[in-house]
C-alpha positions in Angstrom: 103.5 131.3 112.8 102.2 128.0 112.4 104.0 127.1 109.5 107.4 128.0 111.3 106.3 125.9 113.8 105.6 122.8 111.8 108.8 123.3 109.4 111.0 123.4 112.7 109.3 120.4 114.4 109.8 118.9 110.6 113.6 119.8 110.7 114.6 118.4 114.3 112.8 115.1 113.4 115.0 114.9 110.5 118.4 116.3 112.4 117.4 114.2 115.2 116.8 110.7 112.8 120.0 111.9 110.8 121.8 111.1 114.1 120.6 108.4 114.7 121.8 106.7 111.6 125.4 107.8 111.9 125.5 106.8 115.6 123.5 103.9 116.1 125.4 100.4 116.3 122.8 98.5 115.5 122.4 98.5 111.6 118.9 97.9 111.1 118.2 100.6 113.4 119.8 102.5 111.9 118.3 102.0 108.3 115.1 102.1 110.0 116.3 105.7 111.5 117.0 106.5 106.9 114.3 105.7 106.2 112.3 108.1 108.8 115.1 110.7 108.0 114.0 110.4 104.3 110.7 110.5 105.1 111.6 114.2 107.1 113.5 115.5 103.9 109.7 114.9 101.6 108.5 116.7 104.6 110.8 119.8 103.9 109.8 119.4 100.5 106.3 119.7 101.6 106.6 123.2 103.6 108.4 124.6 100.5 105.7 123.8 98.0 107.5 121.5 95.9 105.3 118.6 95.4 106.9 117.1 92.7 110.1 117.1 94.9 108.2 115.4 97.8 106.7 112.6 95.7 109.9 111.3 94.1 111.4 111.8 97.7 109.0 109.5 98.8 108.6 106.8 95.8 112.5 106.5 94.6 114.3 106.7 98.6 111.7 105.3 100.9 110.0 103.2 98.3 113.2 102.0 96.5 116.2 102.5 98.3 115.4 102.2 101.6 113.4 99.2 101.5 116.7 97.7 99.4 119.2 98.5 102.1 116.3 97.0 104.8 116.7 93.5 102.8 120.2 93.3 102.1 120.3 93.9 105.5 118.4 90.9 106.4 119.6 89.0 103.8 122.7 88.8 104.7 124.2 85.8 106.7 125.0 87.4 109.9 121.1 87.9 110.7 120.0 85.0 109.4 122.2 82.8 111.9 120.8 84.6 114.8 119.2 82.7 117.6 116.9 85.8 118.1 113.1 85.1 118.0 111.3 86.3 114.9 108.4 87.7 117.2 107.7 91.0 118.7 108.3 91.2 122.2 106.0 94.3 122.9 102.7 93.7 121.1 101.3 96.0 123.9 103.5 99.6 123.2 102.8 98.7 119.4 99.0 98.3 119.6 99.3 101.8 121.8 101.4 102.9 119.3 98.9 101.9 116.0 96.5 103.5 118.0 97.9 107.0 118.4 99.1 107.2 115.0 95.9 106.5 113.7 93.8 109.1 116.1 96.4 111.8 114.9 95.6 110.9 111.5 91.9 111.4 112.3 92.1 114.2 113.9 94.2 115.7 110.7 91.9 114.7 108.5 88.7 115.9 110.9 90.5 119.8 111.0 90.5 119.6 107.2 87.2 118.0 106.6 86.1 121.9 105.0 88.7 121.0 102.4 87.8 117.0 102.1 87.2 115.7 99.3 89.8 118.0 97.9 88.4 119.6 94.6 84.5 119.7 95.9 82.4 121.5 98.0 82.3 125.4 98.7 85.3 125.8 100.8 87.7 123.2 98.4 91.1 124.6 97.9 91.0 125.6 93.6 92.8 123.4 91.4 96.0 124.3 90.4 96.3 125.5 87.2 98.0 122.2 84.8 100.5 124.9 83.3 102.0 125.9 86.3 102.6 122.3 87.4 104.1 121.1 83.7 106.3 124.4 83.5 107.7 123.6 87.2 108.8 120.4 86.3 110.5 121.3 82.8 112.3 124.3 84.7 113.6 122.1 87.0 114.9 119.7 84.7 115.9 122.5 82.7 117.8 123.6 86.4 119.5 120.3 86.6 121.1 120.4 83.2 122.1 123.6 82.4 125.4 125.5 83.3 124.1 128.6 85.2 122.4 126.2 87.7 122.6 123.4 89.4 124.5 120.9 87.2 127.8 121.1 89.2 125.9 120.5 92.3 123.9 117.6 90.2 127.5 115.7 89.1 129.4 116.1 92.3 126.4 114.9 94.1 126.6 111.8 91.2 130.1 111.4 91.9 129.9 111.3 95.2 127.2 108.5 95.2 129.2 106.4 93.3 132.7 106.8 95.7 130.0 105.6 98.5 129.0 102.8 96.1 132.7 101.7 95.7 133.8 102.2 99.7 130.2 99.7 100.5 131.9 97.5 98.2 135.5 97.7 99.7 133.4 97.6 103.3 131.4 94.0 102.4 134.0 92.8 100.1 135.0 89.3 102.2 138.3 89.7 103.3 140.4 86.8 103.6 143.0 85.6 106.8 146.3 87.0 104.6 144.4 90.2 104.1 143.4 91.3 108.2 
């Protein structure tokens, strides 16, 4: 019951941040709102058991891609001629904020303390076995390449990456006074 509970709190977080990237007008916003929503899909990954899945979630889109976007975003010469000021106006709700995020954290990490440090003591969760976790990995590379599985859904995924790698081009491309 739990576990439903958790995976559907999970899944309107990431509807809910998946909104806010296609209807937010600011545009740091709403890469900051991508990178949360990313941060829900490893999550997903999570409650489903695929570890693997989660990790690259979090190391190639948050790590990677998201931090990209988040500096050619502030790169670019729009922001930088702002008159904005570089500080934080609410040091207060962000100090409240650090706060709570770190109490939840401790209070995770106090519920588990019977399985802390993980792979010692008497009530540690067992080790997973290592073939399990090599053989998961192979199938699903074997998954992504073969013709009975997922490789249509792999290149049409690929494709459609790079047509929204040629319309941000078209998008940021300068356009000149003949051209508008």
């Amino acid at each position: 019951m739990i576990e439903q509970i958790i995976f559907i709190v999970i899944s309107l977080f990431t509807l809910m941040m998946g909104w806010i990237v296609v209807s937010n007008n600011n545009l740091f916003h709403a890469a900051l709102a991508l990178m949360a929503s990313f941060l829900g899909v490893a999550g997903l990954y999570v409650m489903l058991d695929a570890g693997f899945l989660a990790m690259a979630q979090l190391l190639v889109y948050i790590g990677a891609i998201s931090i990209l976007i988040i500096f050619a975003i502030m790169l670019t010469r729009r922001m930088m001629q702002t008159e904005e000021s570089p500080f934080n106006s609410q040091p207060g709700l962000a100090g409240i904020t650090a706060v709570s995020v770190f109490a939840v954290i401790a209070f995770i990490f106090w519920q588990m303390r019977e399985f802390w440090p993980l792979g010692a003591g008497e009530g540690a969760m067992p080790p997973a076995d290592k073939s399990i976790i090599l053989g998961s990995v192979a199938k699903l590379g074997e998954y992504f390449v073969s013709p009975d599985a997922f490789v249509l859904p792999f290149e049409v995924a690929s494709v459609m990456l790079l047509a929204a790698l040629i319309g941000s081009i078209w998008v940021a491309w300068p356009k000149t006074e003949d051209e508008s």
